[in-house]
PDB file of N, CA, C and O in Angstrom:
ATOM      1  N   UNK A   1      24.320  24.881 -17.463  1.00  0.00           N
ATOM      2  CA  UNK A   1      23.377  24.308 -18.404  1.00  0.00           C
ATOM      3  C   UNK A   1      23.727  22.854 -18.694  1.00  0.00           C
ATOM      4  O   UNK A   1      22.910  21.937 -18.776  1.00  0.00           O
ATOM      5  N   UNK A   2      24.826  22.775 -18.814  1.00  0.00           N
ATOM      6  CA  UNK A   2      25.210  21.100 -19.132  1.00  0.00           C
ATOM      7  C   UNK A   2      25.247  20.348 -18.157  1.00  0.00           C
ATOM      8  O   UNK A   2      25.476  19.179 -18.471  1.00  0.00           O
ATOM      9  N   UNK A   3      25.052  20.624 -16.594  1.00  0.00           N
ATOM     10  CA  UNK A   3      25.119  20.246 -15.973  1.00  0.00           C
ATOM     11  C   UNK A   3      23.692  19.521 -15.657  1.00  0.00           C
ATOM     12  O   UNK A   3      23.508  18.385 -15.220  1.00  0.00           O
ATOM     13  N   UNK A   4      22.623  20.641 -16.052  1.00  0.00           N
ATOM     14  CA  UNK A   4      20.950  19.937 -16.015  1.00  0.00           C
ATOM     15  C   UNK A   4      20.830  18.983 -17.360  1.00  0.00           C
ATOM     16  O   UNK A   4      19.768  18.369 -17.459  1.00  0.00           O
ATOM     17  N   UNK A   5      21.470  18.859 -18.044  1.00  0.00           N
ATOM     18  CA  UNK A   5      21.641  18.280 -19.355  1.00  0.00           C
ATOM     19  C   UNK A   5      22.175  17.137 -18.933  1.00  0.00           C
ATOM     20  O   UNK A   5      21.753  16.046 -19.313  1.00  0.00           O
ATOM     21  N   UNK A   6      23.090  17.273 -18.161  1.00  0.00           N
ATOM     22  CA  UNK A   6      23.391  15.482 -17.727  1.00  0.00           C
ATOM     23  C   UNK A   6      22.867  14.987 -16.769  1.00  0.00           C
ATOM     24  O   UNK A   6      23.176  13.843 -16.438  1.00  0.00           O
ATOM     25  N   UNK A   7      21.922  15.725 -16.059  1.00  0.00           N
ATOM     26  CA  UNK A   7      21.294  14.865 -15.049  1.00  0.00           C
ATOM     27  C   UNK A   7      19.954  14.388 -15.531  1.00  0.00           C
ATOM     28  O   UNK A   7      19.356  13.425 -15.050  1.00  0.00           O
ATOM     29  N   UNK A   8      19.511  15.173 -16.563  1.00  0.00           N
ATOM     30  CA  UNK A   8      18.113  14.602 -17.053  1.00  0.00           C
ATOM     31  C   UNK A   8      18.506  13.519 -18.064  1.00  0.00           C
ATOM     32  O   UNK A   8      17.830  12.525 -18.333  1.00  0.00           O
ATOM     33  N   UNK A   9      19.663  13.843 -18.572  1.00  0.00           N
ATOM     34  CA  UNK A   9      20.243  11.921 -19.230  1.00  0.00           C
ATOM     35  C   UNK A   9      20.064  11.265 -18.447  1.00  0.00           C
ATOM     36  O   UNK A   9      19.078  10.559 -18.238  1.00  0.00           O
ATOM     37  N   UNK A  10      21.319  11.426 -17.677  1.00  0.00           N
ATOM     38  CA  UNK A  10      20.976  10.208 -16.464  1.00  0.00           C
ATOM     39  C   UNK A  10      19.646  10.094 -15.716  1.00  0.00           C
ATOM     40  O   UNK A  10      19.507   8.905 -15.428  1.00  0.00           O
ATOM     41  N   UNK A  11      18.761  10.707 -15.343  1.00  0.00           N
ATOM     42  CA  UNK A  11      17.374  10.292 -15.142  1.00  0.00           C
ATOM     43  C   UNK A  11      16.517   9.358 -16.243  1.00  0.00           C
ATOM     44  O   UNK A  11      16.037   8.253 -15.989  1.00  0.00           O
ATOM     45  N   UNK A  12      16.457   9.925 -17.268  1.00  0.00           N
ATOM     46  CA  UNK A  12      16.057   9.444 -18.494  1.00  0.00           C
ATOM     47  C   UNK A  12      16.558   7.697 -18.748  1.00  0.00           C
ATOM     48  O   UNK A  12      15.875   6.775 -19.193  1.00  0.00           O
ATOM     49  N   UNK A  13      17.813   7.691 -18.338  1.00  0.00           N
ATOM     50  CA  UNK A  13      19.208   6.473 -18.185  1.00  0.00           C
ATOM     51  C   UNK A  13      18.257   5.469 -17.778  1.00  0.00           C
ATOM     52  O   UNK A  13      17.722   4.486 -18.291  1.00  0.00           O
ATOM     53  N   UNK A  14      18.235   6.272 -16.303  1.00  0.00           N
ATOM     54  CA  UNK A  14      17.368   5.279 -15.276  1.00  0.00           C
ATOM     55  C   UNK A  14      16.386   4.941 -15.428  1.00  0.00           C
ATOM     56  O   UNK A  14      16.132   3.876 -14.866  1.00  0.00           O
ATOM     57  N   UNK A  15      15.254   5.585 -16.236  1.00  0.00           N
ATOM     58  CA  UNK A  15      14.117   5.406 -16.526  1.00  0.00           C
ATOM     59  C   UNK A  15      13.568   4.144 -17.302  1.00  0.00           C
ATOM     60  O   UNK A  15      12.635   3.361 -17.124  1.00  0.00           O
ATOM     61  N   UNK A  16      14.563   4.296 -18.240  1.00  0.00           N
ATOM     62  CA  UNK A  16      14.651   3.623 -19.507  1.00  0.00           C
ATOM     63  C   UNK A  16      14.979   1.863 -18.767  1.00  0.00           C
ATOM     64  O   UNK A  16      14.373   0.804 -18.927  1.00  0.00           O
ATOM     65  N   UNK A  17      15.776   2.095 -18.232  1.00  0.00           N
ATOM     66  CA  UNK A  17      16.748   0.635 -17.659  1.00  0.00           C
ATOM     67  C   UNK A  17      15.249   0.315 -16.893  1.00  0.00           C
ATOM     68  O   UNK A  17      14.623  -0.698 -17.205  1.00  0.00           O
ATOM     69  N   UNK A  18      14.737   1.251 -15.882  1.00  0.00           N
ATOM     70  CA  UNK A  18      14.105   0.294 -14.986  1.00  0.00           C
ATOM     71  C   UNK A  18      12.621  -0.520 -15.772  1.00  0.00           C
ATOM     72  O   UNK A  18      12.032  -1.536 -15.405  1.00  0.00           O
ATOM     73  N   UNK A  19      12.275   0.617 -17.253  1.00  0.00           N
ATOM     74  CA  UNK A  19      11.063   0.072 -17.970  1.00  0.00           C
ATOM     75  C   UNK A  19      10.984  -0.891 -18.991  1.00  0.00           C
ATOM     76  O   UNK A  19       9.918  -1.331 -19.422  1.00  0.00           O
ATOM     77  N   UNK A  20      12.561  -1.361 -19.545  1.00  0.00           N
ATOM     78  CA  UNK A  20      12.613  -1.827 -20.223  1.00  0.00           C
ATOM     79  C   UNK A  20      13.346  -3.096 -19.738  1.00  0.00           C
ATOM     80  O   UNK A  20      13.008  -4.274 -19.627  1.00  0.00           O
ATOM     81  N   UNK A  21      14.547  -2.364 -19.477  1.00  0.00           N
ATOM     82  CA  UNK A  21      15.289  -3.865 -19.111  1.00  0.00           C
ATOM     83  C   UNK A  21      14.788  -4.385 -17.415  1.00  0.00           C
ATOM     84  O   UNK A  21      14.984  -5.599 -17.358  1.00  0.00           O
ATOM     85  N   UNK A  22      14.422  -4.046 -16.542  1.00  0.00           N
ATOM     86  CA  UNK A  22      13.643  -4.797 -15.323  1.00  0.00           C
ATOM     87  C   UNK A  22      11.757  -4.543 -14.837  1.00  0.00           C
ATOM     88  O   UNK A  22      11.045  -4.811 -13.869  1.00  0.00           O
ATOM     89  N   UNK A  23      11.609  -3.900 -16.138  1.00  0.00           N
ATOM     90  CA  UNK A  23      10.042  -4.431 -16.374  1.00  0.00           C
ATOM     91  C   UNK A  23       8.892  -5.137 -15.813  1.00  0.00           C
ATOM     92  O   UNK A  23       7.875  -4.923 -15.154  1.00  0.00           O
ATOM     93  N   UNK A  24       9.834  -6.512 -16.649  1.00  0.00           N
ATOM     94  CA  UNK A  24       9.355  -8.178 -16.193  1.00  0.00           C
ATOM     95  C   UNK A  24       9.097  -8.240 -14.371  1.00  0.00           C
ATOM     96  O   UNK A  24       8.119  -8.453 -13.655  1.00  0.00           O
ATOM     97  N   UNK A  25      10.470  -7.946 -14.147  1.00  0.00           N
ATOM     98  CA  UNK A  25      10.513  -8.207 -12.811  1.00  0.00           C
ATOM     99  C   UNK A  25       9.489  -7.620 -11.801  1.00  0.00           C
ATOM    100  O   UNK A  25       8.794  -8.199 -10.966  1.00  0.00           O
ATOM    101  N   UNK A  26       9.632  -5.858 -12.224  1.00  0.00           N
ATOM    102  CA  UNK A  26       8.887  -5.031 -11.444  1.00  0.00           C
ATOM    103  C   UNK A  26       7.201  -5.326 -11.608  1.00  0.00           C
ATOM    104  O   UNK A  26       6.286  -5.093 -10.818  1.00  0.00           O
ATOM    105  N   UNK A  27       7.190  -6.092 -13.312  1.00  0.00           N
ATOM    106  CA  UNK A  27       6.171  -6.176 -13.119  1.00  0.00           C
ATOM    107  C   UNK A  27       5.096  -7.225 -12.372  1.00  0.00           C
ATOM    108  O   UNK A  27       3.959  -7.045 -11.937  1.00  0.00           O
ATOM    109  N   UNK A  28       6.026  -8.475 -12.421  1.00  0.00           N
ATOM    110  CA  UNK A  28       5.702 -10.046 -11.363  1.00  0.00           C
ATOM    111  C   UNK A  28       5.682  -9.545  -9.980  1.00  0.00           C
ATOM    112  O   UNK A  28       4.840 -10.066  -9.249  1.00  0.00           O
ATOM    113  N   UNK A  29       6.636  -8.403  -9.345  1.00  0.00           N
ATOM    114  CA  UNK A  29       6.264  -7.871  -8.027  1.00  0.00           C
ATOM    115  C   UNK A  29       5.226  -7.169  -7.480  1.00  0.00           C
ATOM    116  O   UNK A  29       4.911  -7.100  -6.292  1.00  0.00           O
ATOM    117  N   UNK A  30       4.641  -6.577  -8.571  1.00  0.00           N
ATOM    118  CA  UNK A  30       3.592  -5.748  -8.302  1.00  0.00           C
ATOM    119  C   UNK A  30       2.475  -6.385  -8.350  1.00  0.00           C
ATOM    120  O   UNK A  30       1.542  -5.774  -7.828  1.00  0.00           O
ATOM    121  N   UNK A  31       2.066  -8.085  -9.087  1.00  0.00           N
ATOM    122  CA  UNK A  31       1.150  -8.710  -9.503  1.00  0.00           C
ATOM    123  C   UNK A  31       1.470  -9.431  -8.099  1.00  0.00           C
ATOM    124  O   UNK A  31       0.350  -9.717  -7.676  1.00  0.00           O
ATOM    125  N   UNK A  32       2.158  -9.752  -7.417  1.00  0.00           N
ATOM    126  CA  UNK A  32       2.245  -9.919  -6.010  1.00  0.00           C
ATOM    127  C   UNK A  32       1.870  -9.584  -4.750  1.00  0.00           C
ATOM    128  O   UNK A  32       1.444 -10.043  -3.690  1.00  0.00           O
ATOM    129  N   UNK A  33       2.325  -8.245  -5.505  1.00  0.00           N
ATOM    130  CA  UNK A  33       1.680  -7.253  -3.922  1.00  0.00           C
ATOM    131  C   UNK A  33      -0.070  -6.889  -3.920  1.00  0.00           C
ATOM    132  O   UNK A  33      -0.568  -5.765  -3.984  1.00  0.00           O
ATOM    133  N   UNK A  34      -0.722  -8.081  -3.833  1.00  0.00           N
ATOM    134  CA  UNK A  34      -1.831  -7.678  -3.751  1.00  0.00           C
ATOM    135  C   UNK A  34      -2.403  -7.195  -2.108  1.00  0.00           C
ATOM    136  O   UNK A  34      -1.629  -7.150  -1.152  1.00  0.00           O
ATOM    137  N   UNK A  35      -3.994  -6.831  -2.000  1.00  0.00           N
ATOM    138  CA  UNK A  35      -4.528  -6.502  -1.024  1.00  0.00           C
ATOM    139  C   UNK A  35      -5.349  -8.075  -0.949  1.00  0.00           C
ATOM    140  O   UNK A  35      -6.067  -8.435  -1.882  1.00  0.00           O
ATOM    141  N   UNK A  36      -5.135  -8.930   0.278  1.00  0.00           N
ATOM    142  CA  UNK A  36      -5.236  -9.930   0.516  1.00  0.00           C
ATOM    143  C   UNK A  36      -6.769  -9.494   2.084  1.00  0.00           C
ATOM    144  O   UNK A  36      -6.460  -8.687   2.961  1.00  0.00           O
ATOM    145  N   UNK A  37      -7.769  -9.965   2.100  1.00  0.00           N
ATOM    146  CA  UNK A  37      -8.971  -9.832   2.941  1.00  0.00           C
ATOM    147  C   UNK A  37      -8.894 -10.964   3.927  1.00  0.00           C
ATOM    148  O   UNK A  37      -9.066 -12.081   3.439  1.00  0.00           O
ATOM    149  N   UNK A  38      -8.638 -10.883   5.401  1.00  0.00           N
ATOM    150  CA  UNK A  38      -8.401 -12.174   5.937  1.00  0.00           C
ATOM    151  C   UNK A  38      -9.685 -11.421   7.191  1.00  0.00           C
ATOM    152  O   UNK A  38      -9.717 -10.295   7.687  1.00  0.00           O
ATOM    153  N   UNK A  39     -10.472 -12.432   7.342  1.00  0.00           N
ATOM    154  CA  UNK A  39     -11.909 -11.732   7.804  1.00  0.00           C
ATOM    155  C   UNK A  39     -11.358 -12.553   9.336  1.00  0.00           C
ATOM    156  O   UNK A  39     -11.252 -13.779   9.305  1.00  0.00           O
ATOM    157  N   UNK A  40     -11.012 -11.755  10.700  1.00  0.00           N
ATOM    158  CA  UNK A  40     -10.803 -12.084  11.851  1.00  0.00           C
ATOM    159  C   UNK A  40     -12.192 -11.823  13.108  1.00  0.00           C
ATOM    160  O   UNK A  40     -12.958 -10.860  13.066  1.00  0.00           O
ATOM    161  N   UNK A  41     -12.232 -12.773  14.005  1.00  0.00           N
ATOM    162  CA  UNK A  41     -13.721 -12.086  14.779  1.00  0.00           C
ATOM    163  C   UNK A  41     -12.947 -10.996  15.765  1.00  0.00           C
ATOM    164  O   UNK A  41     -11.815 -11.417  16.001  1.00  0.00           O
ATOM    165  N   UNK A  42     -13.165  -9.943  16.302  1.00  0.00           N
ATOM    166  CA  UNK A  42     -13.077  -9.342  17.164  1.00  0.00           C
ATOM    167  C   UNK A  42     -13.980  -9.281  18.649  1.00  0.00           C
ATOM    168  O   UNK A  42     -15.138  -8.920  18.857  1.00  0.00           O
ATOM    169  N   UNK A  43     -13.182  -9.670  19.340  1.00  0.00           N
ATOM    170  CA  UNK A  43     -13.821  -9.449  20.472  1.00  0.00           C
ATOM    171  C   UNK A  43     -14.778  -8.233  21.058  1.00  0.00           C
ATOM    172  O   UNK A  43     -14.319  -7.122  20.789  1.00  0.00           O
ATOM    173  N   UNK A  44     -15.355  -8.227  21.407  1.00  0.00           N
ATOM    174  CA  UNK A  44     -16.261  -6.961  21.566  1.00  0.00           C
ATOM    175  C   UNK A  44     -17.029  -7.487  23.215  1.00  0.00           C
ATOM    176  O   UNK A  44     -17.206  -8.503  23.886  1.00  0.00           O
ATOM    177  N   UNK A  45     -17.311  -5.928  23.246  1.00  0.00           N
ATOM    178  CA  UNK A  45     -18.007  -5.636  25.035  1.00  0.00           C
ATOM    179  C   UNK A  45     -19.189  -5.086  24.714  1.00  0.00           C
ATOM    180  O   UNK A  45     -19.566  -4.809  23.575  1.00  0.00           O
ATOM    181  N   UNK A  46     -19.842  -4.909  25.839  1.00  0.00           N
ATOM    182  CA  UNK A  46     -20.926  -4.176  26.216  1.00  0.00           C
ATOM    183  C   UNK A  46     -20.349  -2.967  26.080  1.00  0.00           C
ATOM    184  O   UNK A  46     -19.188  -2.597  26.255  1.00  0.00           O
ATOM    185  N   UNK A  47     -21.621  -2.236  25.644  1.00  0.00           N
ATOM    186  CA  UNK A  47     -21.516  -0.458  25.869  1.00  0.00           C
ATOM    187  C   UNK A  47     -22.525   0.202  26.748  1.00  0.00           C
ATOM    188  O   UNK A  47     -23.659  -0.275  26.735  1.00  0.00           O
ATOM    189  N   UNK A  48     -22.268   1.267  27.536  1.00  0.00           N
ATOM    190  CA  UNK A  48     -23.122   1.448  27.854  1.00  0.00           C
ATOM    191  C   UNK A  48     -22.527   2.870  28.378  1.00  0.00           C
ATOM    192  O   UNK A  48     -21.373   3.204  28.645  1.00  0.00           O
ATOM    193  N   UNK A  49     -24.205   3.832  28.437  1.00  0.00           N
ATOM    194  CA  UNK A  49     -23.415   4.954  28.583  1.00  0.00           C
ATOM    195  C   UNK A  49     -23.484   5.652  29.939  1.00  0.00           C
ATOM    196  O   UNK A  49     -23.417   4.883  30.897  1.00  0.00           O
ATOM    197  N   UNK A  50     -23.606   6.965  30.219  1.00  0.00           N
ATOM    198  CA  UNK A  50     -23.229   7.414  31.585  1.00  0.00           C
ATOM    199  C   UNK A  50     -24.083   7.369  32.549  1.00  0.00           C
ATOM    200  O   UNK A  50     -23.811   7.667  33.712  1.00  0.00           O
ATOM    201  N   UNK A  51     -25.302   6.953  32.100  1.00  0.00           N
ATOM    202  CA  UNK A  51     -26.215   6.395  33.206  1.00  0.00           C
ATOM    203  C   UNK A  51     -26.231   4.572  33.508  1.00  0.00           C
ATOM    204  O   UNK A  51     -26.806   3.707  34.168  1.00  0.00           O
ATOM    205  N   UNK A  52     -25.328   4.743  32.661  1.00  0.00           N
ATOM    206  CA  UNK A  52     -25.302   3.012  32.949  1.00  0.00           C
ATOM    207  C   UNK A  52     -26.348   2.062  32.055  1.00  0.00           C
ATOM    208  O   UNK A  52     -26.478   0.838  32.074  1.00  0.00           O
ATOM    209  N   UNK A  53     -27.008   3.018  31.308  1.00  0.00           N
ATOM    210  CA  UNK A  53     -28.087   2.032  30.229  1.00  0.00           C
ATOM    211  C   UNK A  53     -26.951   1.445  29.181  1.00  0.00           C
ATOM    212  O   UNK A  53     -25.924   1.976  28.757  1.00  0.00           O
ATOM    213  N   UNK A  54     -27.600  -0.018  28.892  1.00  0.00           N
ATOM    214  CA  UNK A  54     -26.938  -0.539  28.075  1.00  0.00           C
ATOM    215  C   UNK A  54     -27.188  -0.006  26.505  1.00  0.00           C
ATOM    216  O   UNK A  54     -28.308   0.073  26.002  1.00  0.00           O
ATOM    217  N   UNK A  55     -26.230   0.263  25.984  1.00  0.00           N
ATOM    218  CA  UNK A  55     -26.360   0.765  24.395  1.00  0.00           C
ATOM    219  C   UNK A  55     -26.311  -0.521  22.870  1.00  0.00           C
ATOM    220  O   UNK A  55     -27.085  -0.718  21.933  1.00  0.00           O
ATOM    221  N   UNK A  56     -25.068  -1.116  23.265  1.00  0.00           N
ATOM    222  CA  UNK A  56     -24.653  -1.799  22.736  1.00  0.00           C
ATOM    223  C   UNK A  56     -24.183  -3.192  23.631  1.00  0.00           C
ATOM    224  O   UNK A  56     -23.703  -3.288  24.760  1.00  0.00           O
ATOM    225  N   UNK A  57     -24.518  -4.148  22.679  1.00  0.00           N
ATOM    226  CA  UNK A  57     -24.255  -5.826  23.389  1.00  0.00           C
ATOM    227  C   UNK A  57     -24.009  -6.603  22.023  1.00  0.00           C
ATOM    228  O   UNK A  57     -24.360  -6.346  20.872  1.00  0.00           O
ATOM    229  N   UNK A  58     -23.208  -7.744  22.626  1.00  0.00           N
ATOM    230  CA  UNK A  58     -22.711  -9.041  21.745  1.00  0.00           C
ATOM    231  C   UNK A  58     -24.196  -9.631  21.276  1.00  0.00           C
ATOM    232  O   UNK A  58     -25.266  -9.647  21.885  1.00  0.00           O
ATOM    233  N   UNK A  59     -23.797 -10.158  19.816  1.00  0.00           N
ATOM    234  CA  UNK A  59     -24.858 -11.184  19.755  1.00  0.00           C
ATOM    235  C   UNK A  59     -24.641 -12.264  19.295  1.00  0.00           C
ATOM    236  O   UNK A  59     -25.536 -13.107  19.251  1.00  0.00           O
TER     237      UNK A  59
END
C-alpha cells in the first residue's frame, strides 16, 4: 500500500513541477509548434484507362 502511495506522490511531484514551475516554457513550445500550410505544385500525368481513353489531363 505505501508503495502505491509513493508513486502517486511522486507522479503528482511531477505533475505539479512540470505545470507550475516549467509551464512558461512548455507553454512558448507549444505556441510554436504550429501547423504551418506551404501550398507546393505537383507534378501530374495523364490518366487514362484500360482502353487507352484519356480520363484525366493537365491543365
Amino acid at each position: 500500500m505505501s508503495v502505491i502511495i509513493l508513486a502517486f506522490l511522486i507522479l503528482m511531484g511531477r505533475l505539479w513541477f512540470l505545470q507550475v514551475m516549467e509551464g512558461k516554457h512548455y507553454g512558448e513550445l507549444s505556441r510554436n509548434n504550429r501547423v504551418r500550410l506551404v501550398k507546393s505544385t505537383a507534378p501530374r500525368g495523364l490518366i487514362f484507362d484500360r482502353n487507352g481513353t484519356r480520363l484525366a489531363e493537365n491543365r
